[in-house]
KOLTI-453614 format. One record per residue (C-alpha): residue in one letter; chain; x, y, z. Coordinates in nm, 2 decimals, always signed. Last residue first. Example, Ala and Ser with C-alpha at 12.3 -4.5 7.8 and 13.67 -1.06 7.14 Angstrom:
<rs>
+-----+-------+--------+--------+--------+
| res | chain |      u |      v |      w |
+-----+-------+--------+--------+--------+
|   S |     A |  +1.37 |  -0.11 |  +0.71 |
|   A |     A |  +1.23 |  -0.45 |  +0.78 |
+-----+-------+--------+--------+--------+
</rs>
This chain:
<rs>
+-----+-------+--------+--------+--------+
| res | chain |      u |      v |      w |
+-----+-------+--------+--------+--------+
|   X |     A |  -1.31 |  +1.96 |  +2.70 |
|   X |     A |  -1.02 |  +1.93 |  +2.91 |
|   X |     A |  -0.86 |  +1.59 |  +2.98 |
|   X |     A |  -1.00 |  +1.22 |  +2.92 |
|   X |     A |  -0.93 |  +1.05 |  +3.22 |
|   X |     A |  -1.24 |  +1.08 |  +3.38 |
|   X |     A |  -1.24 |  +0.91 |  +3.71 |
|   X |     A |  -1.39 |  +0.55 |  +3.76 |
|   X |     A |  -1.72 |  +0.44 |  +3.65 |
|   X |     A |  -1.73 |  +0.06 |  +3.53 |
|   X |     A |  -1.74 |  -0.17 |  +3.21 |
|   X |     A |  -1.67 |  -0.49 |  +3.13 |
|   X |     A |  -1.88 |  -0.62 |  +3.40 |
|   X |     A |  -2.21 |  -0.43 |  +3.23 |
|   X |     A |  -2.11 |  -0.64 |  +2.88 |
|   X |     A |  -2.45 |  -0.86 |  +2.87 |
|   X |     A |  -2.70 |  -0.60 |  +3.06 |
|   X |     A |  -2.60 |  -0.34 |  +2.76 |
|   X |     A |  -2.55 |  -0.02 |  +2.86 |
|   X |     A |  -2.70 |  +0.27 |  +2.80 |
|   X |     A |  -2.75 |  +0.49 |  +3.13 |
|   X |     A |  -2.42 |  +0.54 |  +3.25 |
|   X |     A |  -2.38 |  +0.91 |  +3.28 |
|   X |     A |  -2.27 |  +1.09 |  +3.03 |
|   X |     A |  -2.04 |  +1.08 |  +2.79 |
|   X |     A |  -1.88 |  +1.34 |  +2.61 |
|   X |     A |  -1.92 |  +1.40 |  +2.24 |
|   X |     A |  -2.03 |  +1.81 |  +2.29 |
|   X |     A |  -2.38 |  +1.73 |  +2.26 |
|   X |     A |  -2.39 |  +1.42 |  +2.52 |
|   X |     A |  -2.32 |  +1.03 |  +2.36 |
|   X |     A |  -2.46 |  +0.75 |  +2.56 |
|   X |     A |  -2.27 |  +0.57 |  +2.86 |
|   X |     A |  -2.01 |  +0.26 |  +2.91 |
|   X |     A |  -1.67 |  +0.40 |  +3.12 |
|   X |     A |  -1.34 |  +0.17 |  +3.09 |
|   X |     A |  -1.10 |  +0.15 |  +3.36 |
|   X |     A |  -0.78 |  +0.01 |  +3.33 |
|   X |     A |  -0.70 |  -0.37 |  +3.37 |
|   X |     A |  -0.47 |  -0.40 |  +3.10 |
|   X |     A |  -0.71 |  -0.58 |  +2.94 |
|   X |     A |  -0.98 |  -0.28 |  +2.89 |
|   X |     A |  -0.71 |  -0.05 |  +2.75 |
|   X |     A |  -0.62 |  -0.37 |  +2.51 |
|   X |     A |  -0.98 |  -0.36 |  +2.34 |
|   X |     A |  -0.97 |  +0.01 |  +2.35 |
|   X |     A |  -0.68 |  +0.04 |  +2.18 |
|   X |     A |  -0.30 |  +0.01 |  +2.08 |
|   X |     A |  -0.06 |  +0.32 |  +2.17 |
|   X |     A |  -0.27 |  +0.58 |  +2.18 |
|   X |     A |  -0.24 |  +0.83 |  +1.85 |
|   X |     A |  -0.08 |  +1.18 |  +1.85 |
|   X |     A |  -0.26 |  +1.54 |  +1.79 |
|   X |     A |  -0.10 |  +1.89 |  +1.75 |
|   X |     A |  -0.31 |  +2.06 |  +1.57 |
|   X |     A |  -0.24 |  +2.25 |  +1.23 |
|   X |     A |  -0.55 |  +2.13 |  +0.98 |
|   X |     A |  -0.35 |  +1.87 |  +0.80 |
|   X |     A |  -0.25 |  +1.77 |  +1.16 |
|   X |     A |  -0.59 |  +1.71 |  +1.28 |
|   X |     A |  -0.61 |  +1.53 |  +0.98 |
|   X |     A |  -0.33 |  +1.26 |  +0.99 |
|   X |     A |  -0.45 |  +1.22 |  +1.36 |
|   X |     A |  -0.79 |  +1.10 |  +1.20 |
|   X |     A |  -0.66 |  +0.86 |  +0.99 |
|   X |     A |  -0.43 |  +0.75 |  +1.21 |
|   X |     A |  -0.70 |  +0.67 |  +1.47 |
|   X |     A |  -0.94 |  +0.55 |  +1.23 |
|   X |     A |  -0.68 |  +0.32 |  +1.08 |
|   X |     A |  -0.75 |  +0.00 |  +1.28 |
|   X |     A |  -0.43 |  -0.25 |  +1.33 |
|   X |     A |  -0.33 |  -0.19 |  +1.65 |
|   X |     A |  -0.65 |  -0.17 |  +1.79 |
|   X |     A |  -1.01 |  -0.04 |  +1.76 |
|   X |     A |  -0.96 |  +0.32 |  +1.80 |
|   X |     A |  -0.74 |  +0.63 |  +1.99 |
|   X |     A |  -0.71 |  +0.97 |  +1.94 |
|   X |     A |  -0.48 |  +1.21 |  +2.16 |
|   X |     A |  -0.52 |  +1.56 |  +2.10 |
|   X |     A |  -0.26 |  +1.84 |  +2.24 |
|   X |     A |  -0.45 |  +2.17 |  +2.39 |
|   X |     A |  -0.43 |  +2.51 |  +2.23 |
|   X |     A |  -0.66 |  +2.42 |  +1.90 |
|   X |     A |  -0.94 |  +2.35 |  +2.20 |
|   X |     A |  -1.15 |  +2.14 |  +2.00 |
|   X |     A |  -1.55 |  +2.20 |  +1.91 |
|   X |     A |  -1.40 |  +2.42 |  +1.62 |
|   X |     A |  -1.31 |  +2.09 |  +1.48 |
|   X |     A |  -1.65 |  +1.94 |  +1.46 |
|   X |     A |  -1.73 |  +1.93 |  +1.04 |
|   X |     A |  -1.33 |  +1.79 |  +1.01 |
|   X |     A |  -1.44 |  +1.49 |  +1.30 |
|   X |     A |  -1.79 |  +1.36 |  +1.16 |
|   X |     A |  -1.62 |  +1.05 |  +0.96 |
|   X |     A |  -1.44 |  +0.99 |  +1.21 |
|   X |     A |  -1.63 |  +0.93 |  +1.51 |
|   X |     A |  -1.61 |  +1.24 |  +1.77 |
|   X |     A |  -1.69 |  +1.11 |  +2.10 |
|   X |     A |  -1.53 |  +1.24 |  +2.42 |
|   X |     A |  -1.28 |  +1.05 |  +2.63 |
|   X |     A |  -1.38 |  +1.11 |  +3.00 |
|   X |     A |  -1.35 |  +0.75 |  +3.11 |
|   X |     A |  -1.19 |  +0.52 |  +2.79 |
|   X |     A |  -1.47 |  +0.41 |  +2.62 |
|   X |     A |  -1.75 |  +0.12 |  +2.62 |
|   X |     A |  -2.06 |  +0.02 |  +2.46 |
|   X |     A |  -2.15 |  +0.36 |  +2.42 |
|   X |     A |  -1.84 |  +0.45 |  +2.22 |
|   X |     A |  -1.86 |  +0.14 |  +2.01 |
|   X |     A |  -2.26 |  +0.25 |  +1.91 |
|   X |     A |  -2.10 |  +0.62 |  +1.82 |
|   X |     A |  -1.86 |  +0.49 |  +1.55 |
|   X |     A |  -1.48 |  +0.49 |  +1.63 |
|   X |     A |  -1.27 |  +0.83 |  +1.65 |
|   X |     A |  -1.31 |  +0.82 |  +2.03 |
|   X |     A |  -1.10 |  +1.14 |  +2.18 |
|   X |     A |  -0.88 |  +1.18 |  +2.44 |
|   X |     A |  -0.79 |  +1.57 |  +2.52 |
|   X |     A |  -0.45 |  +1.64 |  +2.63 |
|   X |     A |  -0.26 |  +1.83 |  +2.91 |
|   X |     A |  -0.56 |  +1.83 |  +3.18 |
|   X |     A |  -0.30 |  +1.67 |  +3.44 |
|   X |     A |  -0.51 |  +1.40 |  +3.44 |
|   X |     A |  -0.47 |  +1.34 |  +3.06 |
|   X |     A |  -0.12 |  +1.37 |  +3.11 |
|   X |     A |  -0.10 |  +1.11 |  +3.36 |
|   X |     A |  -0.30 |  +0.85 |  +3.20 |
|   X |     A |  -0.19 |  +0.91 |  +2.85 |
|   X |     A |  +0.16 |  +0.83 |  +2.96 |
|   X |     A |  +0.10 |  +0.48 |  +3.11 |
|   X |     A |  -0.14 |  +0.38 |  +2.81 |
|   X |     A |  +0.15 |  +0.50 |  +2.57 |
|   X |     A |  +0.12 |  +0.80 |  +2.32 |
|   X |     A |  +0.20 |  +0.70 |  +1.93 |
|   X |     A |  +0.43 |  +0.87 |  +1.74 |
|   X |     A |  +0.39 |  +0.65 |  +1.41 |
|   X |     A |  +0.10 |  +0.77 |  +1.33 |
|   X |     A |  +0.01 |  +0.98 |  +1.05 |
|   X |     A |  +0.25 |  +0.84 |  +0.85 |
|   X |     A |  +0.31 |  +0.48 |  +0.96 |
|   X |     A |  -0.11 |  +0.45 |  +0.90 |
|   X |     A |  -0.08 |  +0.57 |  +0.55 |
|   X |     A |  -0.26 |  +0.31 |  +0.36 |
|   X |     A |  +0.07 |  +0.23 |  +0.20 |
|   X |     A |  +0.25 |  +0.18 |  +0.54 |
|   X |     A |  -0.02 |  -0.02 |  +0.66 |
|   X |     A |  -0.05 |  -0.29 |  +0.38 |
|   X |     A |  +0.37 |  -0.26 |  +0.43 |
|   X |     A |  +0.30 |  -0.35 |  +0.81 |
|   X |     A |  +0.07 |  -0.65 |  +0.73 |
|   X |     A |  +0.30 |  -0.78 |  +0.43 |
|   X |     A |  +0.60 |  -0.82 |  +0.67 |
|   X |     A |  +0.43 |  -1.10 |  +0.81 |
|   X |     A |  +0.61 |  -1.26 |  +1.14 |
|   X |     A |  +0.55 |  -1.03 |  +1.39 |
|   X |     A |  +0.29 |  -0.80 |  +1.25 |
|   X |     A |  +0.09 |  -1.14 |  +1.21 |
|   X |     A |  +0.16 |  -1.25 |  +1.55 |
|   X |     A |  +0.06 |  -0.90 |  +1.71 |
|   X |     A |  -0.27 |  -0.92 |  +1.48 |
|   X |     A |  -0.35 |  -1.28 |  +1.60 |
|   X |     A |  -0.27 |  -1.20 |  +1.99 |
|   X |     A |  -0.53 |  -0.89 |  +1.95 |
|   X |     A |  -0.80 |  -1.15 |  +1.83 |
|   X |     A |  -0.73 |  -1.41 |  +2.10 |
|   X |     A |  -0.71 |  -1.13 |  +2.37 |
|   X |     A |  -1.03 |  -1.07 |  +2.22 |
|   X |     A |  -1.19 |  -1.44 |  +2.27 |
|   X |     A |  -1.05 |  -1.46 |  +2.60 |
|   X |     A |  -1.28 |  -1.12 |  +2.69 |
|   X |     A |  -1.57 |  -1.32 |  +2.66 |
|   X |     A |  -1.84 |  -1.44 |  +2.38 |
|   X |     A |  -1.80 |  -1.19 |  +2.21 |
|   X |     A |  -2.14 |  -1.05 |  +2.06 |
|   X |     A |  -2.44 |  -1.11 |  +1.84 |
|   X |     A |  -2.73 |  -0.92 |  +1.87 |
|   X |     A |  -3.09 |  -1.16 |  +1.72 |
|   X |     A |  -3.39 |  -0.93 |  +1.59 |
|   X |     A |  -3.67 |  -1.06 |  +1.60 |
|   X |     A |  -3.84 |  -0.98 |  +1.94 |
|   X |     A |  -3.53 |  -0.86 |  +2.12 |
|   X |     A |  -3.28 |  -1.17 |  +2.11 |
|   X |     A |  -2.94 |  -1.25 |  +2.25 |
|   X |     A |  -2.68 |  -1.46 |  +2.09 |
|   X |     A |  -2.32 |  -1.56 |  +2.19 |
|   X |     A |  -1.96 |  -1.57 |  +2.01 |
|   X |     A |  -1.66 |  -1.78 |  +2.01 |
|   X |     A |  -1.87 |  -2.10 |  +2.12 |
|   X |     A |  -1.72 |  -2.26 |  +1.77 |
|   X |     A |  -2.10 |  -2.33 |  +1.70 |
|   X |     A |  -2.07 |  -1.96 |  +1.73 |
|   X |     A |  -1.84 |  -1.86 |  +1.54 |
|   X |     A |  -1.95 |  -2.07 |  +1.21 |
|   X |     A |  -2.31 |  -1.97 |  +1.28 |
|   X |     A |  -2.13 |  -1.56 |  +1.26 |
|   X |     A |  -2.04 |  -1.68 |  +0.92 |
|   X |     A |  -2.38 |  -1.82 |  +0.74 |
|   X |     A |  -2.54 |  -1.53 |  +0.91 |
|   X |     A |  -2.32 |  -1.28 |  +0.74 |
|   X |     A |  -2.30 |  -1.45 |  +0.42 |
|   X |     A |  -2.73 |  -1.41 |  +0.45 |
|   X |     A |  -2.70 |  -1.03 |  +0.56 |
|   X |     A |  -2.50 |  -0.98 |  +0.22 |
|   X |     A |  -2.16 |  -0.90 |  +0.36 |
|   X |     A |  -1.99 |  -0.52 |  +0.34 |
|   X |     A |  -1.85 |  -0.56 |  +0.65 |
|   X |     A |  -2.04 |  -0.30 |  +0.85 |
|   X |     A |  -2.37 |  -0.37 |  +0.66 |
|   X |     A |  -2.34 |  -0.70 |  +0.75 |
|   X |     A |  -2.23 |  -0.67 |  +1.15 |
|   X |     A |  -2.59 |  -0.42 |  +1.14 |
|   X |     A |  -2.78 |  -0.63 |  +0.99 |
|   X |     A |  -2.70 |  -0.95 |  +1.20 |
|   X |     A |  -2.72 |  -0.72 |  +1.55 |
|   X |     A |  -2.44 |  -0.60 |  +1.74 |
|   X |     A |  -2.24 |  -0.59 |  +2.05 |
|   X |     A |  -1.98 |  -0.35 |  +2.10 |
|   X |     A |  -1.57 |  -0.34 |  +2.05 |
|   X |     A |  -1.48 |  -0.69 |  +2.07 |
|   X |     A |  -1.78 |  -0.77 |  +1.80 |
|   X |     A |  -1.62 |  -0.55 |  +1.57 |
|   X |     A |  -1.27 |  -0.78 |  +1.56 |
|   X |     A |  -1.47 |  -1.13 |  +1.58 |
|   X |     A |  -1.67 |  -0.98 |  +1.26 |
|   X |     A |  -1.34 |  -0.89 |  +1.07 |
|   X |     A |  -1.18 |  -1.18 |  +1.19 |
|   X |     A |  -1.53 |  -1.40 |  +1.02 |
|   X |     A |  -1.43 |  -1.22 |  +0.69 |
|   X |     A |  -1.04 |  -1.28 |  +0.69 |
|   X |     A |  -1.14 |  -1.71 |  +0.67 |
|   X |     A |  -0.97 |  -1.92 |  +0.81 |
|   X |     A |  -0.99 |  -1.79 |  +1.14 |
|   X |     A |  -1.30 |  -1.93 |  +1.26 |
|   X |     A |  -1.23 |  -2.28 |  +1.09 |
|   X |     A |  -0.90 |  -2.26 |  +1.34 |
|   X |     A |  -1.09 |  -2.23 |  +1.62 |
|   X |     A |  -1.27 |  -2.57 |  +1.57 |
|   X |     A |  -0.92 |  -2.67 |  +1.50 |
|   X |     A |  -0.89 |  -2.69 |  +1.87 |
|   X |     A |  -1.12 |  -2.95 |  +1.93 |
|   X |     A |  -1.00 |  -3.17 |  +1.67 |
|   X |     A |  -0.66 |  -3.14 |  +1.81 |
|   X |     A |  -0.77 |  -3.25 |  +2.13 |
|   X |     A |  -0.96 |  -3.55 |  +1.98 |
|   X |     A |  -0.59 |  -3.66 |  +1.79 |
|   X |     A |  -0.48 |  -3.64 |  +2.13 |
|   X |     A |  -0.75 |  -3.92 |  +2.25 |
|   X |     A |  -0.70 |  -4.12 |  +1.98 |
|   X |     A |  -0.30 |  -4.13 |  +2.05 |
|   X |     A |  -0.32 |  -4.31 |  +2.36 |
|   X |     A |  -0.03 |  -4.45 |  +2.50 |
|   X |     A |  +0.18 |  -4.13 |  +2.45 |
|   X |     A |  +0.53 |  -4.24 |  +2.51 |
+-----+-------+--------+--------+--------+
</rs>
């Protein structure tokens, strides 16, 4: 018998907070880019397509929801997630709606992602064949994600500057791409063209965001000529326990 049904009704409360995150697709987009590398206002607007004002208006939504956190460099305020709760949140939301809404996976199908990618490469198998210097990883997301965080040895080649860096590729030597997620299309997107152009090339299984929560490593570092990272000497002080040096996994160069 519950004896006190104000104080339940409070839980509730609480937890809708979340919920007025969620409502709305715009403020997942941001919590979706914000698992992937920190940002500033500008820069989460112009990657959504918000006017910077929208943008603000939603990312005050997040955070008085304490999904997200602030830093400032003179005026310019970064927003990122708040902890690595808040993307296992974000990656349970996709698998639910892939679960349960048939629309998701026939919004994917029409974009092509089942096409180009439906063979995709598991964490457990990219591991050992990327050891064994049978495939090359590659980060089709934009350059800041990369630096934020990558799979060790993966080499950078964002999308939209992959067909001008083909020749960069060993045509011999099996690519593996990988992205944001389950749900991002850079990965098929790019695999679709690395086969228009004759390579062998597969996607990973999910994404960085789920690489990290498995518990495998995950390498933070700035972008080398050739894609690779180097050292790690850009990271951001706020995400430096998300990411640490371990072997390279990524394969030959």
């Amino acid at each position: 018998m519950d004896h006190d049904p104000g104080r339940r009704a409070d839980l509730y409360e609480q937890l809708a907070r979340i919920g007025k995150v969620v409502v709305h697709p715009k403020r997942i987009e941001l919590l979706d880019l914000l698992c992937q590398a920190e940002r500033s206002v500008e820069a989460l607007a112009e990657a959504t397509g918000l006017k910077l004002t929208t943008a603000s208006a939603h990312l005050q939504v997040m955070r008085q929801a304490r999904l997200v956190e602030t830093r400032r460099e003179g005026t310019r305020v970064f927003y990122r997630a708040a902890g690595e709760e808040v993307c296992r949140f974000v990656g349970a939301l996709g698998d639910l709606a892939r679960a349960r809404l048939a629309e998701v996976d026939q919004i994917l199908r029409s974009l092509g992602a089942d096409a180009a990618g439906t063979e995709r490469v598991s964490r457990d198998e990219l591991l050992a064949r990327a050891r064994a210097g049978e495939v090359v990883v590659l980060d089709v997301r934009p350059a800041e994600e990369y630096s934020a965080g990558h799979i060790p040895g993966a080499r950078s080649f964002p999308l939209e500057h992959l067909e001008a860096r083909l020749n960069e590729l060993d045509p011999a030597v099996e690519v593996v791409a990988y992205c944001r997620g389950p749900l991002c299309l850079l990965a098929p997107e790019a695999v679709a063209l690395l086969r228009g152009r004759g390579r062998r090339a597969r996607c990973l299984e999910d994404g960085l965001p789920e690489w990290r929560q498995a518990g495998l490593p995950v390498e933070a570092g700035i972008v080398h000529n050739g894609g690779s990272s180097g050292r790690n000497e850009h990271r951001s002080p706020r995400r430096d326990h998300r990411a640490r040096r371990s072997p390279a996994v990524g394969g030959p160069s």
